[in-house]
N, C-alpha and C positions, 0 to 999 in steps of 0.2 A: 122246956122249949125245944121245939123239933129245928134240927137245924138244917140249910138248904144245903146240898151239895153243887150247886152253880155259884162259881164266884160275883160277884156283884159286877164288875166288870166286863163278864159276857153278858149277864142278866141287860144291862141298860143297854150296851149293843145292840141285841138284840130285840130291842121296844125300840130302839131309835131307826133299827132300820124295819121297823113294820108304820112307823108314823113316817118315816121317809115313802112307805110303798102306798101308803092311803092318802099322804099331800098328793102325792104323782100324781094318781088317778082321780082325784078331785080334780086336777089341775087337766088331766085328758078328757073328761068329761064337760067342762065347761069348753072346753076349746069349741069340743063336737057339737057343742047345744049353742054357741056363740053367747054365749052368758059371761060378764063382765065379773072381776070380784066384788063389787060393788052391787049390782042387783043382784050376787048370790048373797053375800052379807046383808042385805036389806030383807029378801025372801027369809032369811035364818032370823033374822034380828040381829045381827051382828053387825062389828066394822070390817071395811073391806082391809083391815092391818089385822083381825086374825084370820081372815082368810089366809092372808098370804102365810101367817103362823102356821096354822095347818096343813100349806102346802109345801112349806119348808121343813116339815117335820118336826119345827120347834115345843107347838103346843100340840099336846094329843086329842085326839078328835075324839068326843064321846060317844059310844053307839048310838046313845037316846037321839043324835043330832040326826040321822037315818032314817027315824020312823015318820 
């Protein structure tokens, strides 16, 4: 087994603040487009409670959800 040399404790850090920089910017872009979390959650198929997940950085946002 190869082992990491990053302690796990920077490791999640550091996802947590790239899912904190991608809620952001979902969150600035709906501003600018005046889109609701609600009709982005419906356009996605989603609820508008993980919207707010992924703009709180709670839940990570999957690429696939982009294309």
């Amino acid at each position: 087994m190869v082992s990491k040399n990053i302690p796990s404790s920077v490791e999640s850090k550091s996802s947590h603040e790239v899912d904190l920089h991608v809620g952001s910017r979902i969150r600035l872009r709906c501003r600018i487009l005046g889109i609701s979390q609600t009709k982005l959650g419906d356009a996605l198929g989603l609820t508008f409670q993980q919207i707010q997940k992924y703009e709180n950085g709670t839940n990570r946002v999957s690429a696939s959800r982009f294309s």
